[in-house]
C-alpha positions as CSV (number, residue, x, y, z in Angstrom):
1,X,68.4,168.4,149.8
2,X,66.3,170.7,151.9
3,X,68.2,173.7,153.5
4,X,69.4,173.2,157.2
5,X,67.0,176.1,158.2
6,X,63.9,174.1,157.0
7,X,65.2,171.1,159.0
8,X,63.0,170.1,162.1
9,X,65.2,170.8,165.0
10,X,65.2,167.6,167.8
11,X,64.4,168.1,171.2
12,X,66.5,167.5,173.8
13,X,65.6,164.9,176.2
14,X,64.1,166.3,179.5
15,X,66.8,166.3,182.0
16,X,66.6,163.6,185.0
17,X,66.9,164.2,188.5
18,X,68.1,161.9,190.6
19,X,66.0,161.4,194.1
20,X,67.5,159.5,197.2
21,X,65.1,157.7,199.8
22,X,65.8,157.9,203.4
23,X,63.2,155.5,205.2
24,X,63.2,155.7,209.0
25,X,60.8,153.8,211.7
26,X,58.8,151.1,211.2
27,X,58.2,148.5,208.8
28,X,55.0,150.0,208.2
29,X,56.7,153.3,207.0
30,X,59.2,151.5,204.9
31,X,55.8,150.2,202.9
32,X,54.6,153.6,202.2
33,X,58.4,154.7,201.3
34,X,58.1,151.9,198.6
35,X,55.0,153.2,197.7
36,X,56.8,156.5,196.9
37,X,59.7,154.8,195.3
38,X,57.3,153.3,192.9
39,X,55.2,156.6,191.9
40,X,58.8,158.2,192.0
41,X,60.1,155.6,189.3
42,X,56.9,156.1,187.4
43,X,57.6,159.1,186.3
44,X,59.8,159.9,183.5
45,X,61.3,162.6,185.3
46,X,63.3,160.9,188.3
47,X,65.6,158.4,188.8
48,X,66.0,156.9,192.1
49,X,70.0,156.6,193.8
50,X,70.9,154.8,196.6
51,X,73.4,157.1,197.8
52,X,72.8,160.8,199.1
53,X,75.9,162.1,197.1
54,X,74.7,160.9,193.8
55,X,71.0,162.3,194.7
56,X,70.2,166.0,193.4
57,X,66.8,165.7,195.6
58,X,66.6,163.8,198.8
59,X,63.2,162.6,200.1
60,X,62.9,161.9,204.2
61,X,60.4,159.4,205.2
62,X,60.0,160.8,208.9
63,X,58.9,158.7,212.5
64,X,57.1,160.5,215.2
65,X,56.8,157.5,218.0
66,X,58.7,158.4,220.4
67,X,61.3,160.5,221.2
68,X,64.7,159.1,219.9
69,X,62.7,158.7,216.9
70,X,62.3,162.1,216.7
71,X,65.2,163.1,217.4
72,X,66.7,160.6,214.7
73,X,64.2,162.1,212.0
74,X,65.0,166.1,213.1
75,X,68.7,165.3,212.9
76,X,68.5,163.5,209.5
77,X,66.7,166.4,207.9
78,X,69.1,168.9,209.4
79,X,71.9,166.9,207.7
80,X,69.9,166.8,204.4
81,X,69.2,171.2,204.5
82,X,73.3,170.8,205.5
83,X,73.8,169.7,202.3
84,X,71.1,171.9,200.5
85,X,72.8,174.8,202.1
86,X,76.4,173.9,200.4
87,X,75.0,173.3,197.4
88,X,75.3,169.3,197.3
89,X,71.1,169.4,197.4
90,X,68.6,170.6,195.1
91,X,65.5,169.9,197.2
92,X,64.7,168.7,200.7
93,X,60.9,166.7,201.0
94,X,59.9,165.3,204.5
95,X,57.2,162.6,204.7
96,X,55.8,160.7,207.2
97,X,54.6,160.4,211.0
98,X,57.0,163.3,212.1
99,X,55.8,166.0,209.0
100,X,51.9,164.9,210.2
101,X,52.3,165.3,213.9
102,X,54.5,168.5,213.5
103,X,54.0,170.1,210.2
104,X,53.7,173.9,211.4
105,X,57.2,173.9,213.6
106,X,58.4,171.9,210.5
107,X,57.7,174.9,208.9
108,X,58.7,176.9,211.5
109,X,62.0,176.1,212.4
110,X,63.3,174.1,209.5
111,X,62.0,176.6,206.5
112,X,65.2,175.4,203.8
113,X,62.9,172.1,203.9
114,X,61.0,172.5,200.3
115,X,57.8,170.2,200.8
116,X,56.2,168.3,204.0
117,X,53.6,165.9,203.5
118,X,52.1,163.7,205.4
119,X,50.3,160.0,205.9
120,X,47.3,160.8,203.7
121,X,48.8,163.0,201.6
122,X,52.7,161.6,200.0
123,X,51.3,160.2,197.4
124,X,51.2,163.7,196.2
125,X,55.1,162.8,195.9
126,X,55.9,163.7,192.4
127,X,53.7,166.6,192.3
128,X,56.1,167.4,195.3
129,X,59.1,167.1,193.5
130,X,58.3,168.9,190.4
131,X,57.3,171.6,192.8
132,X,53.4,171.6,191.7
133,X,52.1,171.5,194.9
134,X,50.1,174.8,195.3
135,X,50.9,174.5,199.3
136,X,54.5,173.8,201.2
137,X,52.6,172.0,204.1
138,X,50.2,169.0,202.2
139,X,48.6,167.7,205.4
140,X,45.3,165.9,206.0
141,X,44.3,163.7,208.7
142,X,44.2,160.0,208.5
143,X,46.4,157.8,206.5
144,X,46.7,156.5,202.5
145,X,45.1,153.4,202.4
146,X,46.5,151.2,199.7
147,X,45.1,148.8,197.5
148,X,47.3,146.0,195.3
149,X,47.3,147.7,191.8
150,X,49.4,150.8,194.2
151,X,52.8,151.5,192.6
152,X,55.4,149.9,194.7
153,X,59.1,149.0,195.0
154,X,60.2,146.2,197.3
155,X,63.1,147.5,199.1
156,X,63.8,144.7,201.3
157,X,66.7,142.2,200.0
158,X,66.8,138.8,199.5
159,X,63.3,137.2,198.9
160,X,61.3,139.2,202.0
161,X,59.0,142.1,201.8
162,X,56.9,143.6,204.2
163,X,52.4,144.0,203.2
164,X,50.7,146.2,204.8
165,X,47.0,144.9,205.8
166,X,45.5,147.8,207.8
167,X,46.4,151.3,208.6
168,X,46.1,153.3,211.6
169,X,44.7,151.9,215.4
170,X,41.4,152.0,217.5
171,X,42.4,151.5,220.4
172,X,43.4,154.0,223.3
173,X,46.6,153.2,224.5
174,X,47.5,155.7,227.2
175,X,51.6,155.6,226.4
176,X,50.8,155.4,222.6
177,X,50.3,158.3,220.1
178,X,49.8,156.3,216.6
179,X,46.0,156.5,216.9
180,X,46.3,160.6,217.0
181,X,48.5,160.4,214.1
182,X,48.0,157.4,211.9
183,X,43.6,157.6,212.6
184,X,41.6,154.8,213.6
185,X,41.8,151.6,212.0
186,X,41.2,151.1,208.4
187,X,41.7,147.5,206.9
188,X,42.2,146.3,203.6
189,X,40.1,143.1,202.5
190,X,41.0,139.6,202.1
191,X,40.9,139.4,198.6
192,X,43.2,142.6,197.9
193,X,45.7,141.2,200.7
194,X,46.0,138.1,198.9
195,X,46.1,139.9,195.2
196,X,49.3,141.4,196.4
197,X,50.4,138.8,197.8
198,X,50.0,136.7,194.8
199,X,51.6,139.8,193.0
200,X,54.5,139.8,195.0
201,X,55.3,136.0,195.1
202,X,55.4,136.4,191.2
203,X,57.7,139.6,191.4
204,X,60.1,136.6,193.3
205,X,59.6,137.3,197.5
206,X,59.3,133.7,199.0
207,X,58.5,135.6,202.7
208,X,56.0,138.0,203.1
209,X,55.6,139.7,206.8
210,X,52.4,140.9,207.3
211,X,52.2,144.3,209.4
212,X,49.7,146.4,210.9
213,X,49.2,148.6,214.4
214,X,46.9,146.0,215.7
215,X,46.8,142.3,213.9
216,X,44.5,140.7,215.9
217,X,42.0,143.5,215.5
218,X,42.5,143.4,211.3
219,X,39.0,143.6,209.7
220,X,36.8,144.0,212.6
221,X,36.8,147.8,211.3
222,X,35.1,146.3,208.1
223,X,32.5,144.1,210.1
224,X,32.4,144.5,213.7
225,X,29.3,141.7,214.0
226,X,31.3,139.5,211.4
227,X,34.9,139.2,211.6
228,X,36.2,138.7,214.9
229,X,37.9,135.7,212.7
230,X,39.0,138.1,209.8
231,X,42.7,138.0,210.4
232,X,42.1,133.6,210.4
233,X,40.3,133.7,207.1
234,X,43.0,135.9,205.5
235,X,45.8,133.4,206.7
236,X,43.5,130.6,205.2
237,X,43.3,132.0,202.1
238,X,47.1,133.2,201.9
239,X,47.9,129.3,202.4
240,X,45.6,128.0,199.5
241,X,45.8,130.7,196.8
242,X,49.8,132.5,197.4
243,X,51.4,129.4,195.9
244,X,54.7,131.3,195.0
245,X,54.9,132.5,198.4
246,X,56.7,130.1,201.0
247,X,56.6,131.8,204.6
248,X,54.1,134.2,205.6
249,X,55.1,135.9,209.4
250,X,53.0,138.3,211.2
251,X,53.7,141.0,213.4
252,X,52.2,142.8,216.3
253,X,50.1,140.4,217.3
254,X,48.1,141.8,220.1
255,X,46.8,139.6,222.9
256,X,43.4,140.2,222.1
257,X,40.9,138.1,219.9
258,X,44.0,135.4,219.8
259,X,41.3,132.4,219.1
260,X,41.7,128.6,219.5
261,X,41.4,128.8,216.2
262,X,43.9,130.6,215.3
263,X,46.5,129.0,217.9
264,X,45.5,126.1,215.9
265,X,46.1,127.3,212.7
266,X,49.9,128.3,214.0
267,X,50.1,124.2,214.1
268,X,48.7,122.8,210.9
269,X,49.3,125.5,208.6
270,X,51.8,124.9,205.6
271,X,52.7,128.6,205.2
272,X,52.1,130.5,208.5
273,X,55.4,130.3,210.7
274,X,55.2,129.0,214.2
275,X,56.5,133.1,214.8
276,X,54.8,135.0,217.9
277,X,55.8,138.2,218.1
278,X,53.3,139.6,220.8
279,X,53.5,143.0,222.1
280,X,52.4,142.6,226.0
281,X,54.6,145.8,227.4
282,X,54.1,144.8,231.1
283,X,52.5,142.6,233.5
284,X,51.5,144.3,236.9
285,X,47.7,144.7,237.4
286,X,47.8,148.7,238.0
287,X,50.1,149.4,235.2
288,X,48.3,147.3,232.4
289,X,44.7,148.7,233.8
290,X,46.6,152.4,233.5
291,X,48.0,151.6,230.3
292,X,44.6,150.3,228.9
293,X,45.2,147.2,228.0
294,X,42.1,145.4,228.5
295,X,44.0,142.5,229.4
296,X,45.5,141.3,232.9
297,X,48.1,138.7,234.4
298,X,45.7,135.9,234.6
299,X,44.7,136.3,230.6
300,X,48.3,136.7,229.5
301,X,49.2,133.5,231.5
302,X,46.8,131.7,229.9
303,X,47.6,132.7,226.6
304,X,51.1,132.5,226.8
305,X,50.5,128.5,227.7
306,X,47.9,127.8,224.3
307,X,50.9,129.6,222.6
308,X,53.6,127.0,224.1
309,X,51.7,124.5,222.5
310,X,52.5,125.0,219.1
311,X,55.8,122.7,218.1
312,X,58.8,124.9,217.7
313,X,57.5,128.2,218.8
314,X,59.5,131.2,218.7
315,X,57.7,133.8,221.1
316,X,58.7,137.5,221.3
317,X,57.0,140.5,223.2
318,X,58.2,144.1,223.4
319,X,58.1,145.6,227.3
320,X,58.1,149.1,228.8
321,X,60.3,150.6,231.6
322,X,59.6,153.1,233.7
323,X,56.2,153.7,232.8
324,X,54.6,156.6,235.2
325,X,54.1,155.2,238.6
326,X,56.2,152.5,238.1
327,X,57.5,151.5,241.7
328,X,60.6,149.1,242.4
329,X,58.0,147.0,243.4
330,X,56.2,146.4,240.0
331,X,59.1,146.8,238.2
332,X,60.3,143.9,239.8
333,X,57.6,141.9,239.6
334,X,58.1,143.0,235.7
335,X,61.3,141.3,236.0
336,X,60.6,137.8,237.6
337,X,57.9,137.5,235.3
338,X,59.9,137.7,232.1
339,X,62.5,135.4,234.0
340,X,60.0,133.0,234.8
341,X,58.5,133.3,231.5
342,X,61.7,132.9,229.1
343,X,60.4,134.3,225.8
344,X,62.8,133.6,223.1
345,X,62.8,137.5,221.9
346,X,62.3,140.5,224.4
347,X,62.4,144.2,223.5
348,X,62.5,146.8,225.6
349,X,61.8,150.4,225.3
350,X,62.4,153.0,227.9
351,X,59.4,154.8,228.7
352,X,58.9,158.2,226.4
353,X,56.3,160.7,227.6
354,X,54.8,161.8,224.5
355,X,52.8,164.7,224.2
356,X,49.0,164.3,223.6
357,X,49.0,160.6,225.4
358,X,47.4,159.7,228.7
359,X,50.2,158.6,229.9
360,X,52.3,161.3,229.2
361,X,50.1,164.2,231.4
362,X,50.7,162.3,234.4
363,X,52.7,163.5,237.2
364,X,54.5,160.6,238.7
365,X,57.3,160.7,236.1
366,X,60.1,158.2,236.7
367,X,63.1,159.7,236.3
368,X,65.2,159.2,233.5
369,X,67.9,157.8,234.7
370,X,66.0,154.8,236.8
371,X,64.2,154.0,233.9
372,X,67.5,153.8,231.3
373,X,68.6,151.6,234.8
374,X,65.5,149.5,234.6
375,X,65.4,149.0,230.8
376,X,69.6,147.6,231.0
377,X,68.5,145.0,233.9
378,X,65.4,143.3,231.5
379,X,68.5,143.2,228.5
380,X,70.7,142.0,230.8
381,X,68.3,139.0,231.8
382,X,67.4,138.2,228.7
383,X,70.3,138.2,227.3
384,X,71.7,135.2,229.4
385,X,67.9,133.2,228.6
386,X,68.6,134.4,224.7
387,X,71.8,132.7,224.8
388,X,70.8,129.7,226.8
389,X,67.9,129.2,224.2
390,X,70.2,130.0,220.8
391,X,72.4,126.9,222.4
392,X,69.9,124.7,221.7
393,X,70.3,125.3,217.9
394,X,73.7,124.1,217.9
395,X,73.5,120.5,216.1
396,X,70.4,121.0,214.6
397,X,69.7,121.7,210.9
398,X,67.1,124.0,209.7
399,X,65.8,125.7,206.8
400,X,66.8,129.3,206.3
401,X,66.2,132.2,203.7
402,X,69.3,133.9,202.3
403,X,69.0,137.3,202.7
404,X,72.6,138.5,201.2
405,X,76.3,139.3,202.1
406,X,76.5,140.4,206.0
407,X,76.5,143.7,206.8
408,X,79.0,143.0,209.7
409,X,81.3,140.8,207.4
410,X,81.1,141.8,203.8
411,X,82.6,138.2,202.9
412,X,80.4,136.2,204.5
413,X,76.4,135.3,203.6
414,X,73.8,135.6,205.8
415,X,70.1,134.3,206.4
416,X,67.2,133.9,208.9
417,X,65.6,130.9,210.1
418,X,61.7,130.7,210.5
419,X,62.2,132.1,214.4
420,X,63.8,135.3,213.2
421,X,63.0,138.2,211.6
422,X,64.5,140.9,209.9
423,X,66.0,144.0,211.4
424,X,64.7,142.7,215.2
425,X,65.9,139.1,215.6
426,X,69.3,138.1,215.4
427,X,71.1,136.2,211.8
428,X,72.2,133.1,210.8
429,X,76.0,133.3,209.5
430,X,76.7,131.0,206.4
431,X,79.8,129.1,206.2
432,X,80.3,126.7,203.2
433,X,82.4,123.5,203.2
434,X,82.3,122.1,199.7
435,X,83.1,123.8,196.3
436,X,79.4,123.3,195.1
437,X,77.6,126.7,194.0
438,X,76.7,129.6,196.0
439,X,73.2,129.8,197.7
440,X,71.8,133.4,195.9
441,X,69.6,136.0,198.2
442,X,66.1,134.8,198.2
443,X,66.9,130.7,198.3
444,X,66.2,128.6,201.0
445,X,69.4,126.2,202.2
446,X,69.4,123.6,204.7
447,X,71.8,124.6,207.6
448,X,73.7,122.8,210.4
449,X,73.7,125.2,213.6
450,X,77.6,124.7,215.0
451,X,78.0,127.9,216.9
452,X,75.5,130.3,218.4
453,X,75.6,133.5,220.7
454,X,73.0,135.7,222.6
455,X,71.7,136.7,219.0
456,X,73.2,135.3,216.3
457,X,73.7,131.9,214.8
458,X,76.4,130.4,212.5
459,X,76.2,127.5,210.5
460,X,77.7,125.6,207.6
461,X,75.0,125.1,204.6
462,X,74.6,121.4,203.2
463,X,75.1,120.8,199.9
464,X,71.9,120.3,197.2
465,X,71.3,117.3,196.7
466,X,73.5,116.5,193.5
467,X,71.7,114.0,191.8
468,X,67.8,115.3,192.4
469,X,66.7,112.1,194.3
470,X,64.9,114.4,197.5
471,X,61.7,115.7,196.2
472,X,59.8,119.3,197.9
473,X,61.6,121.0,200.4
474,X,63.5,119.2,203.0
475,X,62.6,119.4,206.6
476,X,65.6,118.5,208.8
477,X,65.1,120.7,212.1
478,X,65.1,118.0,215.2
């Protein structure tokens, strides 16, 4: 037997530290925290937690929109150096629109933070957390433009998951700041949309949501001459070749290059949901020409009525109050429209004067109370059309997507149906009357509506068929 001194020693494994995400925004920031979950679980050295106490490194994935955004993202890395400072934290790293709009007084004021990158550059995220970077502040302007053979963790339950088809915006908003942040727009092409989409559907998602600044403008960065239709021939393509992939919904749909075409395609396609969510933010003349939004009343109308004539629409629009200027005037006018109108969804943001914008220099502020005033009465309206419309469910059946146990009722399942999405639109509640086996996140179940509310809906799922005799997916909504 050979001596113990001539023995090869063994090497202790490398010690793993455990890293906590904390996504904030956007859907389209959640898609670049996955893409930093996946680089993060590609190296040896990390293992990701989903709880800050059981992390030794936290990573913040940072929005710079507006200003409760902000605030949010400020407060949510104070709390992080909190816990750095009482020794709970190894290491602070801040990502995202925040760290790329305000990197210096980042630096600045928050020093106990131990790496800031940015929207080009956190994909240098392990080389942050190994402390390799060879500069605190990693900034460059733009935005990562990813491809489907990226490194990425779905982090959205159930059988959803958000793809990213363009980054950044061209146009010129006056109230909006992305473009200054984000860069113009750069879109990915067809085929590598529909690689990951194909990718995904075999990873198990049934519903993909497509996201970008500006939809209706995807690919015309590629081609201007060529594809004003690019967005039409993706969606094609998506129905014939992402056969795992049930539901495809897209958001931010700008009113812009909206086509016959593709107001047809909303009809006769097998995948694409009859789901409009359609940013139009206001509807007076001088506000929309201030705003530069290259679209007027007249346009919207006419839009808006090709869009009703898709079967079972679901429209939703996002609205500004108090935008500079604003009189009680056109703010009224504001308000009959979107009673007149009745869109199924509305959201409404108060009006945030952001540094660097048009919009934001001007002088005729509305005060801050009239416009929190303002934004309460469009809620308030649509609330009662919201709950007039969700009354309509009740007695129909409808197919809907499991997306897990409630959040607001840990012993009770919920879903979506086709008209709502995730995080924005309201939930169906599940209810079971029969001992047959549990629906599991990611499955679609038929549904009787039998109660409904200004946002939510609650229904009893109908049992599988037991002896196999329907064939395909069922399609019971009336």
């Amino acid at each position: 037997m050979r001596p113990a001194a001539d023995l090869p020693l063994e090497e202790e494994p490398p010690m793993v530290k455990k890293v906590h995400m904390i996504s904030l925004g956007c859907p389209k920031n959640r898609v670049d925290s996955e893409v930093m979950v996946g680089m993060i679980q590609g190296d040896g050295a990390f293992e990701m937690v989903a709880d800050v106490e059981d992390a030794e490194i936290v990573v913040v994935n940072t929005c710079g929109f507006i200003d409760a955004a902000k605030e949010e993202s400020v407060d949510t890395i104070m709390e992080m150096v909190d816990l750095k400072k009482r020794g709970k934290l190894g290491k602070v790293v801040v990502t995202g629109c925040l760290s790329q709009r305000y990197s210096g007084d980042l630096e600045r004021e928050i020093p106990e933070v131990d790496a800031i990158l940015g929207t080009q550059t956190f994909t240098a995220i392990n080389e942050a957390l190994h402390g390799r970077l060879s500069e605190k502040t990693y900034i460059r302007p733009g935005s990562f433009i990813m491809d489907h053979e990226v490194a990425r963790t779905n982090t959205v339950r159930g059988g959803t998951a958000y793809l990213k088809i363009a980054e950044g915006c061209s146009r010129s908003c006056s109230f909006c700041i992305i473009p200054s942040i984000r860069g113009t727009q750069k879109s990915r092409t067809i085929d590598d949309v529909v690689a990951e989409a194909r990718k995904l559907g075999r990873s198990g998602v049934n519903e993909i949501i497509l996201v970008a600044q500006d939809m209706t403008s995807y690919g015309i960065d590629l081609n201007p001459r060529e594809n004003r239709d690019y967005l039409l021939r993706l969606l094609r393509r998506l129905d014939e070749e992402a056969e795992e992939i049930s539901w495809v919904r897209p958001l931010y749909m700008y009113p812009w290059n909206f086509t016959d075409e593709l107001v047809e395609f909303f009809q006769t396609s097998e995948k694409l949901l009859p789901y409009v969510d359609m940013p139009l933010q206001h509807i007076n003349r001088r506000i929309l020409k201030s705003m530069k939004r290259n679209i007027q009343r007249d346009a919207q109308a006419r839009l808006i009525e090709r869009l009703r004539g898709i079967d079972d629409l679901v429209l939703r629009t996002s609205l500004i109050a108090g935008y500079p200027g604003e009189t009680d005037a056109e703010f009224q006018e504001l308000y009959d429209w979107v009673k007149e109108v009745e869109f199924d969804r509305v959201g409404v943001f108060v009006y945030s004067p952001e540094e660097g914008t048009a919009a934001g220099a001007m002088e005729d502020q509305v005060e801050e109370h009239v416009k929190i005033e303002r934004r309460d009465a469009l809620m308030e309206l649509q609330q009662g059309i919201s709950e007039r419309k969700n009354a309509e469910w009740v007695g129909q059946t409808t197919e809907v997507i499991v997306d897990g146990v409630s959040e607001e009722h840990e012993l009770v399942l919920e879903g979506r149906h086709y008209g709502q999405a995730p995080d924005i639109d309201g939930v169906v509640y599940l209810s079971f009357d029969y001992g047959g086996e549990m629906p599991v996140p990611g499955e679609f179940v038929e549904v009787e509506i039998q109660q409904a509310g200004a946002y939510d809906l609650t229904g009893v799922v109908i049992p599988r068929d037991p002896l196999g005799l329907a064939e395909g997916k069922l399609n019971l909504r009336s």
